[in-house]
LOVEX-891004 format. One line per 5 residues: number of its first residue (from 0); their letters; for each residue x, y, z of C-alpha. Coordinates in nm, 2 decimals, m for minus. Layout:
NUM = A = X/Y/Z ~ ...;
//
This chain:
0 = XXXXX = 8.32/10.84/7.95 ~ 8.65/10.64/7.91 ~ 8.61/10.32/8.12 ~ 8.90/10.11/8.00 ~ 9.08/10.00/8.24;
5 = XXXXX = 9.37/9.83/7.99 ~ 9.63/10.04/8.13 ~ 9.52/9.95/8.49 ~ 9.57/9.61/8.43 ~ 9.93/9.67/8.26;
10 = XXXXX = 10.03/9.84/8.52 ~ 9.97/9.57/8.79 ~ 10.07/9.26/8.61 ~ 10.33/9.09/8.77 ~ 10.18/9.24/9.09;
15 = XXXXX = 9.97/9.04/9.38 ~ 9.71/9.22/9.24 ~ 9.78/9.11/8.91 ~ 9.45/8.83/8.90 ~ 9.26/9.09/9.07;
20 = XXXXX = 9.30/9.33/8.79 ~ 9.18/9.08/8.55 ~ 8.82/9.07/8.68 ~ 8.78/9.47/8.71 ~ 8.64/9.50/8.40;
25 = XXXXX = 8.37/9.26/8.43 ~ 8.28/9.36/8.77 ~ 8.25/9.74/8.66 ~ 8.05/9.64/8.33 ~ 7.81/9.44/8.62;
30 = XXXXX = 7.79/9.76/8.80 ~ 7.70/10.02/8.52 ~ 7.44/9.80/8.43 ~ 7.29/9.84/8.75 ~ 7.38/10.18/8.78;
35 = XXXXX = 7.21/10.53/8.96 ~ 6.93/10.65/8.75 ~ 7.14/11.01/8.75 ~ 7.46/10.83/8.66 ~ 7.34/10.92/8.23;
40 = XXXXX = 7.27/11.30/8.32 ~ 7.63/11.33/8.52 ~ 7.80/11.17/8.24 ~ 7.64/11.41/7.97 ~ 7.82/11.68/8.20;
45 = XXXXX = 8.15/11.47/8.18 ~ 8.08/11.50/7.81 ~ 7.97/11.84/7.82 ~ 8.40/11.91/7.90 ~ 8.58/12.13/7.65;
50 = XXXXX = 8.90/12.00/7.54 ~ 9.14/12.12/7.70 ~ 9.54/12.04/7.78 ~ 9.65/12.10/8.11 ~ 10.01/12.25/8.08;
55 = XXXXX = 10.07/12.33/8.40 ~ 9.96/12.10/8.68 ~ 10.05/12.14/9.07 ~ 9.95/11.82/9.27 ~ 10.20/11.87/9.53;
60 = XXXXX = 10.14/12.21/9.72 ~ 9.80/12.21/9.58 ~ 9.54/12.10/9.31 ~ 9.57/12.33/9.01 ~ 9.57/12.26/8.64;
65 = XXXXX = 9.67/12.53/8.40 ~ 9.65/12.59/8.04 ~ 9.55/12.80/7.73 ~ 9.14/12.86/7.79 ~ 8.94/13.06/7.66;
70 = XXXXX = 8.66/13.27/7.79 ~ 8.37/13.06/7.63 ~ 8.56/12.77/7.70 ~ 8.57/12.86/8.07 ~ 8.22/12.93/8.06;
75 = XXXXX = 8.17/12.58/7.89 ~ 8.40/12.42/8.19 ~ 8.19/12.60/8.46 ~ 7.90/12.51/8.34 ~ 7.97/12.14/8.24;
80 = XXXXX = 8.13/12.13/8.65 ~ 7.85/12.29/8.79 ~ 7.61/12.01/8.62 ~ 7.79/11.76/8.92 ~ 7.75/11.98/9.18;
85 = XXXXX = 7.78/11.92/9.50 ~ 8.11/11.90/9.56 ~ 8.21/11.80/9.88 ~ 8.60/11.75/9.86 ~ 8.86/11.98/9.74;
90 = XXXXX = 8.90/12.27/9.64 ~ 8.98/12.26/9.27 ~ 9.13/12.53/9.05 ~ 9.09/12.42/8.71 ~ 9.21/12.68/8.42;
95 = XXXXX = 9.08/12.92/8.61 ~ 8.73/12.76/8.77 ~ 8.79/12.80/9.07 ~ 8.54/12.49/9.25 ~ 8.51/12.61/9.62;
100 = XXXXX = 8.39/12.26/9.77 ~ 8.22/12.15/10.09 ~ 8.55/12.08/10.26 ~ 8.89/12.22/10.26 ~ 9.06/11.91/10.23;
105 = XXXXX = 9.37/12.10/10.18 ~ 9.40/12.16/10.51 ~ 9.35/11.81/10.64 ~ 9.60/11.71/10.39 ~ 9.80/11.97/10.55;
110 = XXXXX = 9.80/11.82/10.85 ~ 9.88/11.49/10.71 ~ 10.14/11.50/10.45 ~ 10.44/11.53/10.70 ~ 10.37/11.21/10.83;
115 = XXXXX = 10.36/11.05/10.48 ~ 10.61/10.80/10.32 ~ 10.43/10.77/9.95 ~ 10.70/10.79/9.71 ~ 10.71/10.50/9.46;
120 = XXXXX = 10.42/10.30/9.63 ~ 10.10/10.12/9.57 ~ 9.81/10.30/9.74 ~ 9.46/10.23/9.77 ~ 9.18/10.51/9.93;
125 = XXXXX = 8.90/10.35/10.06 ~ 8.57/10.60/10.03 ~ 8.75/10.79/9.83 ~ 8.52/11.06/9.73 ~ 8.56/11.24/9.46;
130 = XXXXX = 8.91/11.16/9.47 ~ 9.06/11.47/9.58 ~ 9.29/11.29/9.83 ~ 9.43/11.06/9.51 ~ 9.56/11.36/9.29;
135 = XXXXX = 9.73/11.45/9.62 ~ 9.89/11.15/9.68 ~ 10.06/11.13/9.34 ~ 10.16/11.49/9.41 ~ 10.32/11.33/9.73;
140 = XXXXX = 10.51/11.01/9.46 ~ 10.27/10.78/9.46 ~ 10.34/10.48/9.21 ~ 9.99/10.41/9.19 ~ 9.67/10.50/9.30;
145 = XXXXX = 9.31/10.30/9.32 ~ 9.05/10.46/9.49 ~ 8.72/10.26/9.60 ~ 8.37/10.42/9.67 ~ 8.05/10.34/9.56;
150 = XXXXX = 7.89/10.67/9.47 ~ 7.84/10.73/9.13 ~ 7.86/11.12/9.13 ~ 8.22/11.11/9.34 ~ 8.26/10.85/9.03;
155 = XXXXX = 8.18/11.11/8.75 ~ 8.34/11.40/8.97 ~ 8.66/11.22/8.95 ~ 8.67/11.12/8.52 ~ 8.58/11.49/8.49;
160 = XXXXX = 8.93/11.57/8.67 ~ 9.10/11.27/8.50 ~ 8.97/11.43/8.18 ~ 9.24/11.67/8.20 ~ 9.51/11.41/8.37;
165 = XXXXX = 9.47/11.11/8.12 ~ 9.80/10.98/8.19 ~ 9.77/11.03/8.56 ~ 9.83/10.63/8.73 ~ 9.49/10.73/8.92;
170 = XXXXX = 9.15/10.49/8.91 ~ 8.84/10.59/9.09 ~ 8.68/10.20/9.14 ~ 8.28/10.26/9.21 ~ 8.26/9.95/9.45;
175 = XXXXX = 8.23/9.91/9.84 ~ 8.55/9.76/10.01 ~ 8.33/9.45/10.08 ~ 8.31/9.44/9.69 ~ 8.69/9.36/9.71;
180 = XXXXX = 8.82/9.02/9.70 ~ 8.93/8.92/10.09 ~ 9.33/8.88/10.12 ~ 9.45/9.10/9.84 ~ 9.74/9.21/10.04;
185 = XXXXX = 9.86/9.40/9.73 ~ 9.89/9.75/9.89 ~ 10.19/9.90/10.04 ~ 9.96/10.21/10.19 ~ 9.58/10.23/10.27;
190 = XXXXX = 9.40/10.46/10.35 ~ 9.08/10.52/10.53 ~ 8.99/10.84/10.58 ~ 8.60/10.93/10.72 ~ 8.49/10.58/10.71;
195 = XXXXX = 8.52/10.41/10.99 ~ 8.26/10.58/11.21 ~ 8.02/10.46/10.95 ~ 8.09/10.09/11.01 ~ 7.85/9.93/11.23;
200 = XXXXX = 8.15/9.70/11.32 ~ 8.45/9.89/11.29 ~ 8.71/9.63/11.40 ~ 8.60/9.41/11.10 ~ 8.65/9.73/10.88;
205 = XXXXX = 9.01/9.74/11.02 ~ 9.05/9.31/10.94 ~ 8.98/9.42/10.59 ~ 9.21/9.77/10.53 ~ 9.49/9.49/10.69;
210 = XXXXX = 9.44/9.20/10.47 ~ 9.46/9.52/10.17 ~ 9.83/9.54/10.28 ~ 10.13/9.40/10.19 ~ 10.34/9.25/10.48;
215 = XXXXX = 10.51/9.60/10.63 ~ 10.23/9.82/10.47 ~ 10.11/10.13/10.64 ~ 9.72/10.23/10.76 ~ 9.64/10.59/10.74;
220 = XXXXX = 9.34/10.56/10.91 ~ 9.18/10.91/10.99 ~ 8.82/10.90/11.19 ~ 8.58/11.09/11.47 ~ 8.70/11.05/11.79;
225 = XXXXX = 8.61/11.20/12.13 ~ 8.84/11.21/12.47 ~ 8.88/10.94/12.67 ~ 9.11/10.65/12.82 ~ 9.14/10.32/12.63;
230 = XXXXX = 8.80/10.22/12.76 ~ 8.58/10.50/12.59 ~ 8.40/10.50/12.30 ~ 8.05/10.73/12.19 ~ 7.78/10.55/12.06;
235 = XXXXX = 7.51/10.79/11.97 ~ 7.16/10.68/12.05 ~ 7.00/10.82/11.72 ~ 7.18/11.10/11.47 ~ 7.50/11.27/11.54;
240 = XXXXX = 7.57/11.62/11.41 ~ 7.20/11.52/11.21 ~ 7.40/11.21/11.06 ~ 7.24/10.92/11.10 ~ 7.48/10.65/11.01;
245 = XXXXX = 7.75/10.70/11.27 ~ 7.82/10.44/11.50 ~ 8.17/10.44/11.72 ~ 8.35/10.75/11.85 ~ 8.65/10.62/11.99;
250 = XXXXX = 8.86/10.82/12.23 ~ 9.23/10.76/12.06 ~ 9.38/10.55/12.30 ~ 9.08/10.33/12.25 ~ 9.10/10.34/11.84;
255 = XXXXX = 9.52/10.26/11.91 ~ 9.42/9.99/12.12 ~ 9.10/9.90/11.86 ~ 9.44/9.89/11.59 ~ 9.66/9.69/11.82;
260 = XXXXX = 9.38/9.41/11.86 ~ 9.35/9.37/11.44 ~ 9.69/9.32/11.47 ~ 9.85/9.58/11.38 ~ 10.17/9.73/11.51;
265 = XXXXX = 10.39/10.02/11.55 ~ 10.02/10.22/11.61 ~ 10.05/10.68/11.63 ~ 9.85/10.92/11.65 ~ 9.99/11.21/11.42;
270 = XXXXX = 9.71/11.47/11.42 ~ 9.39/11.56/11.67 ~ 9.20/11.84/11.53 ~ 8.87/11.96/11.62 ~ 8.66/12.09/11.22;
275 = XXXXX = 8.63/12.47/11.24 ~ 8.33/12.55/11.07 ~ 8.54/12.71/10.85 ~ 8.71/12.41/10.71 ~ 8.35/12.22/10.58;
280 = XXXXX = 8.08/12.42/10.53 ~ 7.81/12.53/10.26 ~ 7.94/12.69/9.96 ~ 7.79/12.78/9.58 ~ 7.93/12.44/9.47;
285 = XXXXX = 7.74/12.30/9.76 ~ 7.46/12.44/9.88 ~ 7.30/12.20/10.13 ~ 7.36/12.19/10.52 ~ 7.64/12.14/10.64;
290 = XXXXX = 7.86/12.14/10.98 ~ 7.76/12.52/11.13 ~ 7.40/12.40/11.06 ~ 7.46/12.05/11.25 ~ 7.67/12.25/11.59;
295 = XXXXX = 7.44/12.37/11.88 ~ 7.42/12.78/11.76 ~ 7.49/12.91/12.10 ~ 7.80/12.67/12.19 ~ 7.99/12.54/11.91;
300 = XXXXX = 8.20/12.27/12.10 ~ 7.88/12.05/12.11 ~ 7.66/11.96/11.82 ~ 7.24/11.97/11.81 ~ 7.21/11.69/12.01;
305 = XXXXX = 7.40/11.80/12.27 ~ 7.73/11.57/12.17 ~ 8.10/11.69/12.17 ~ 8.12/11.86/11.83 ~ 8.33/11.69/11.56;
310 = XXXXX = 8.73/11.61/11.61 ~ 8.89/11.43/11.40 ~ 9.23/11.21/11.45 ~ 9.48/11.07/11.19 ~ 9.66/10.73/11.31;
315 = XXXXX = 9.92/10.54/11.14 ~ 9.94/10.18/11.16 ~ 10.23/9.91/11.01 ~ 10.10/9.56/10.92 ~ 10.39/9.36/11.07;
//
């Protein structure tokens, strides 16, 4: 797997996150070395990739490569893609694979993309995934993307994409935003989308996405939320929708005034959605449980412990 990251640091000299930049290498060499015991078995399937040139590529309206494929090499593509299932974000359509993930992210990105300003700038996604959300966000203009998250199959997911997009400005980082150095401020937009209900303290999460920004940057900060006045927020006492790691469910007046008090300003709600169980569920490409298995069979709008089901909100924030 190609883990240069030369042209990374090219394209940020003369940046403030030009010094930054200069340590990457290092610090992703540290974390190889001290990598997931699948991590040689995900990139065989990285490896397993037919050449192939995408001639056709749609970022904007959706996430499909074209090009001249063969049968065999189709089969050789499946197979190699199947070899990093599951697949959580998308969907994908690569020349012709067709990978029906966990989640239509489309349709949150649907929902998001009016409200969007990318063109020309210098994002970074925090828990990015796989990465779905980055190709996406150079369809919208992006300048640059950097995506951060710490798994090392979203990692390999992502370089088998890139594969295809070598010249693509997209990096999928496998670190934790605490991994970041403090103060970067090198970001015109950052997002954080599905994170901050994992974050046992989420006002210090939103201290960090700020000091990512440059002075007049924009949060998109999408999360679980649950309705309220400023004053209400869900704490669940053990699992919610079986997930175990889920702190704060905000209402969104309390998650604008949560935003307001990390000083941020010029604070909107865009988007309040409750997840149809037809926007994440199980599919071939990922075959575990997933939301209609975690929702209360005979009343949907609460999950199995007897919580409001899933909604999610998109907010947009300005660092002043």
């Amino acid at each position: 797997m190609n883990h240069d990251l030369s042209p990374l640091i090219h394209r940020l000299s003369g940046t403030p996150l030009a010094i930054w930049a200069e340590t990457l290498p290092g610090q992703l060499a540290d974390k190889i070395a001290r990598s997931h015991g699948d991590l040689p078995r995900w990139q065989a399937a990285v490896e397993a990739l037919p050449a192939l040139t995408a001639e056709s590529i749609e970022l904007a309206d959706n996430l499909v490569l074209q090009g001249t494929c063969s049968e065999g090499e189709r089969a050789q593509l499946d197979t190699a893609l199947r070899g990093l299932i599951p697949w959580r974000k998308g969907p994908f359509d690569l020349f012709g694979v067709k990978v029906d993930t966990e989640w239509r992210s489309d349709w949150k990105w649907q929902r998001l993309a009016p409200h969007l300003s990318l063109q020309g700038r210098r994002v970074l996604d925090v828990g990015c995934g796989n990465g779905y959300y980055m190709w996406r966000m150079l369809g919208a203009g992006a300048e640059t993307v950097i995506g951060v998250d710490p798994n090392w199959l979203f990692h390999n997911q992502f370089h088998a994409v890139k594969r295809f997009l070598p010249e693509h400005p997209a990096w999928h980082l496998p670190f934790a935003l605490e991994e970041l150095p403090p103060r970067l401020e090198g970001f015109d937009t950052v997002f954080s989308m599905g994170v901050l209900y994992h974050r046992r303290s989420p006002i210090d999460h939103l201290l960090e996405l700020r000091d990512c920004l440059v002075k007049g940057g924009e949060l998109v900060l999408e999360t679980l939320v649950v309705e309220g006045d400023e004053f209400t927020a869900l704490v669940p006492e053990d699992r919610y929708a079986r997930m175990r790691n889920v702190w704060f469910l905000p209402s969104v007046p309390a998650l604008a005034r949560w935003l307001r008090r990390a000083g941020f300003v010029d604070v909107r709600c865009v988007d309040v959605s409750v997840t149809p169980v037809e926007e994440q569920r199980a599919t071939e490409w990922m075959r575990f449980q997933s939301l209609p298995d975690f929702l209360d069979p005979q009343d949907h709008s609460r999950t199995l412990e007897g919580l409001p089901a899933p909604t999610r909100a998109i907010l947009l924030a300005r660092k002043p």
